[in-house]
N, C-alpha and C positions, 0 to 999 in steps of 0.2 A: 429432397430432404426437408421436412417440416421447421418451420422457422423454432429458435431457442431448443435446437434437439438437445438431449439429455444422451450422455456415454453412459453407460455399464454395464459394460463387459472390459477386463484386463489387456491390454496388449501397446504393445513398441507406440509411442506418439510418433513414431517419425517413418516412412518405409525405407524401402532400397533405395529409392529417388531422392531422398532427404527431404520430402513433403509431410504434411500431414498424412497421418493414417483418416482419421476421423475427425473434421470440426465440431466442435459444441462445448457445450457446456457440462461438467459435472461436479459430483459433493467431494471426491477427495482426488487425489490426485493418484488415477487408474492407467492415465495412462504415462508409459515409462520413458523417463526424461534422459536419453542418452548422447551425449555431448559427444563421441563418438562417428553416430550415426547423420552430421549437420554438414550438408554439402557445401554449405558457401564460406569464405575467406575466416580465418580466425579472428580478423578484426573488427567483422560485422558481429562476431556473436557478443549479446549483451546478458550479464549474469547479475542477478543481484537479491538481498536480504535487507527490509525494511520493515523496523516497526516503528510503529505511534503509539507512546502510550500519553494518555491525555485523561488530565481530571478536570473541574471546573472550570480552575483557576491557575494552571500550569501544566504544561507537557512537555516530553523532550521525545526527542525522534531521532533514531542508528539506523548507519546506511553501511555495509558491505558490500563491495560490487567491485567487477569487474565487466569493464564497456568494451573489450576490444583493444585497440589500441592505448588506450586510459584507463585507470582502473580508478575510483574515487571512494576514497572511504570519509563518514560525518556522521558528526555528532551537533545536532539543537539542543539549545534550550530556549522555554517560551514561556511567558507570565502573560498572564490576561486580566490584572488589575487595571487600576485608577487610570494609569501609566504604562501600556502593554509595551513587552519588549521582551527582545530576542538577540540570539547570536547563534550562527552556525559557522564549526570550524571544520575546514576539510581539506584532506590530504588528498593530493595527486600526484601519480607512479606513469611514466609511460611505458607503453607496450608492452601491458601485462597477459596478455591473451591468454586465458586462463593458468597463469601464473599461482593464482590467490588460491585455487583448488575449491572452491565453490561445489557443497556438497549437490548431487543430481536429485533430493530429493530435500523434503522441509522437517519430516521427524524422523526420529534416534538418530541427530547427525549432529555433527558441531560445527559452525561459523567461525572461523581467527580472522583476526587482522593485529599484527604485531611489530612496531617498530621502536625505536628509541623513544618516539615523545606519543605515540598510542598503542594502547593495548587494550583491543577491546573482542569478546569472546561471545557468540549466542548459542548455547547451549539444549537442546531437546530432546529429553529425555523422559519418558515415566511420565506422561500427561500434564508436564511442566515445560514451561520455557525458561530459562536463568539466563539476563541481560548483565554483563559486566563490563563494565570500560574504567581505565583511568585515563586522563588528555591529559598531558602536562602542557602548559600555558594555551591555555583553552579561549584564556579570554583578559585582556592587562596583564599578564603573566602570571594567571591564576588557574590553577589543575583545576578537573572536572570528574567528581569520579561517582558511581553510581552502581546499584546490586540490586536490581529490582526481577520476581519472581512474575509468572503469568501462569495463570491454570488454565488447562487446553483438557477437560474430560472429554468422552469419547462426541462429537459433535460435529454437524457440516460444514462444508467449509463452501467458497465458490470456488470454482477450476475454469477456467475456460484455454482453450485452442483456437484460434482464428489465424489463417492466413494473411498474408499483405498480398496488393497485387505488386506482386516480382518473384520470381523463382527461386526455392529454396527459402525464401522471406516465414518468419510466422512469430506468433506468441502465442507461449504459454505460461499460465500467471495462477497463482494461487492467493486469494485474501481468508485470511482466518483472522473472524471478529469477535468477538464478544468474550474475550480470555481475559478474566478478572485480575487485577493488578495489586502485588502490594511489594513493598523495598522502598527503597530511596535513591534521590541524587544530589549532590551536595556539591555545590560551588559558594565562592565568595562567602564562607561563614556561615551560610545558610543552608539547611536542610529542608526539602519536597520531600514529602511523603507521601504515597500512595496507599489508598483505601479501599482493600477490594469490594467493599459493601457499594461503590458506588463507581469507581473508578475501572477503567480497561484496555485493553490494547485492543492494535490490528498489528498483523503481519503481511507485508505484500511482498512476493516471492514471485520474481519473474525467470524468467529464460527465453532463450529464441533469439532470430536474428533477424533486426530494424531494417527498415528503411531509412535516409538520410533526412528528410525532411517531415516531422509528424508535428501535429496539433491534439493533444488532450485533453478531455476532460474528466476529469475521477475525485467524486467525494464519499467520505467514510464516515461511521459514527456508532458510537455504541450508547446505551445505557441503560439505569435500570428502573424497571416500572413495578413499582409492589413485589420487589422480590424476582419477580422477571427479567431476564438476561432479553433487549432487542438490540438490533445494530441492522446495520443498511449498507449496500456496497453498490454506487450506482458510479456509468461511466462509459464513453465512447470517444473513437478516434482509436482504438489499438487494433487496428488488421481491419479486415472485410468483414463482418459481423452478420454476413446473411444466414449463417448457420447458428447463431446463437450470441445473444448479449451478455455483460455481466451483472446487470441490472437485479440482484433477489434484497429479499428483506430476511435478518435473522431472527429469532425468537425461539426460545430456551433449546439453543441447539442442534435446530430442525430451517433448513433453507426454504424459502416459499419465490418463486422466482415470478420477476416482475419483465413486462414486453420494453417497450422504450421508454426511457427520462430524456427529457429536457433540461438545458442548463439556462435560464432567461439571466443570463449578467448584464446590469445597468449597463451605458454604452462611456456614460459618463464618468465614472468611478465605480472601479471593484467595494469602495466601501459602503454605496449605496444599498439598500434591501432586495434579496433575488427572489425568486420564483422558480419553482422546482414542479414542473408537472408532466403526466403520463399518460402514454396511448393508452393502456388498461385502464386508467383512474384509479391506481393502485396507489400511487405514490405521490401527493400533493401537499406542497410542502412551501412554508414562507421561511428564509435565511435572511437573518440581521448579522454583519459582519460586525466584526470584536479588532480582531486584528488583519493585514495581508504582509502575508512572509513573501514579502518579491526579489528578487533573485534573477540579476540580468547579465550576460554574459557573452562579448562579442571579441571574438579569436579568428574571424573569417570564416576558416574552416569549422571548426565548432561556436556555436550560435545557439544561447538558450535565455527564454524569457520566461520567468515563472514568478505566478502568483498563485500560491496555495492560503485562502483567505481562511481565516478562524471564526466562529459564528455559533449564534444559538438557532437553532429550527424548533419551527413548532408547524403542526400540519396532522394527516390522517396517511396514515397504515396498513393496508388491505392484506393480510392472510390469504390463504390461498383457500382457508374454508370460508372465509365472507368475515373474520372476525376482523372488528377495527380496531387497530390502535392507536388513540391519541399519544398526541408527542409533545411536551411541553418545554422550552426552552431549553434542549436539549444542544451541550456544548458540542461540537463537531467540525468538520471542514468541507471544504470544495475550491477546485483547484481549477487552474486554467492553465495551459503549459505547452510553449512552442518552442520543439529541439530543431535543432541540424549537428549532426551528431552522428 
């Protein structure tokens, strides 16, 4: 099988074996995600619904998911002024093993998560995404509540399928970028606004069942150029990736797919300036960090260290026809993230 193979043709992602059918990579999610069909333990399966919607100067990011044994639902919010600053509030349930009902697929489906102090709902329908939440004491004992719309026309997305080495092990993950944003979120008296002319989300949509101990790397970005919808979804460490990376660039709705990124993080501090380059020379890119959302957490048995750093890039673009894209200080992230879990 040729490296970065490409799926299309329809059928089951899983067999009788509970393996993959087919690894690689595709534009929408063809092949069919049956939670049903998953041979290993109910507490290895990991389910979940993440978006980012990020403007200049502020973003917040909702997490729905169920890990197996925990199920963790969050709500962010982020400022990237004078004085960057952030809070994420999150609720954990144990032994939900799919409890939450996590639809098997990412459109005409609804996401809930509902309790006394959250209520938060993702909604896709009709070529639209509608994000709602309310938190009550989110943050000093102050609610968090937010209605922000995303436009998703008809457009690529990445899919990938890769195995882990362990049996029954795999991911399969869906990113949809470049879906323009407008609504609001409104904490402490203050109202964020989002601006579809300039502003966007990502959606990352996982499924599959982990391994215990993983190292990732995954950064996203979208923005717009003269009217132009681009975004990037680069990233490695999720399963055995000989059959395909997640590595493409987006551009008005059409995926153009990239061989391998590098992530160069100072050794020194995450908040140092990175380096971002590729076997193809596709995707060469300098990252100045803004903010790093770190996030460390030791329970023995679960062990999680994360820094998903906030940052402007600027760098060059390759198309898959030779066209280049400059990239000018474009707001974005990249992450670095070690579970046991």
């Amino acid at each position: 099988m040729p490296r970065n193979h490409e799926v299309t043709t329809e059928h089951a992602l899983l067999g009788r074996d509970g393996e993959l059918v087919e690894p690689g990579w595709s534009r929408s999610l063809i092949q069919k995600y049956d939670r049903s069909m998953i041979k290993a333990p109910k507490w290895r399966i990991k389910e979940w619904d993440y978006y980012l919607v990020l403007s200049d100067s502020f973003a917040g990011a909702f997490t729905i998911s169920d890990d197996g044994y925990i199920d963790l639902q969050s709500v962010s919010l982020l400022e990237f002024g004078d004085k960057p600053w952030e809070h994420t509030e999150t609720i954990l349930n144990a032994f939900s093993m799919g409890k939450i009902g996590l639809p098997s697929s990412s459109s005409n489906c609804i996401t809930k998560y509902e309790d006394k102090r959250l209520q938060m709902t993702f909604d896709a329908h009709d070529g639209k995404r509608h994000i709602t939440c309310n938190f009550e004491d989110f943050c000093d004992g102050k609610p968090f509540d937010c209605d922000i719309v995303l436009e998703q026309p008809d457009m690529d997305t990445m899919v990938i399928a890769t195995p882990w080495d362990k049996k029954h092990a795999f991911y399969y993950n869906q990113k949809i970028n470049c879906m323009r944003a407008s609504g609001y979120m409104k904490f402490n008296g203050k109202e964020y606004r989002f601006n579809p002319a300039t502003d966007f989300a990502t959606l990352d949509w996982g499924r599959g069942v982990w391994t215990y101990d993983n190292t990732w790397y995954w950064g996203s970005g979208n923005t717009d150029i003269d009217g132009n919808s681009f975004g990037f979804n680069i990233g490695y460490g999720f399963g055995n990736t000989k059959a395909a990376t997640e590595n493409v660039l987006f551009y008005n709705g059409k995926v153009h797919k990239l061989d391998d990124v590098t992530f160069h993080i100072p050794e020194n501090s995450y908040m140092e300036p990175w380096k971002f380059t590729s076997s193809d020379g596709r995707f060469e890119m300098d990252f100045v960090p803004v903010f790093d959302r770190a996030a460390c957490l030791d329970f023995k048995v679960i062990v999680s260290d994360q820094h998903q750093v906030f940052g402007r890039m600027s760098g060059t673009a390759i198309l898959d026809d030779g066209t280049k894209i400059q990239v000018k200080d474009m707001m974005c992230f990249a992450e670095k993230v070690h579970n046991k879990y």
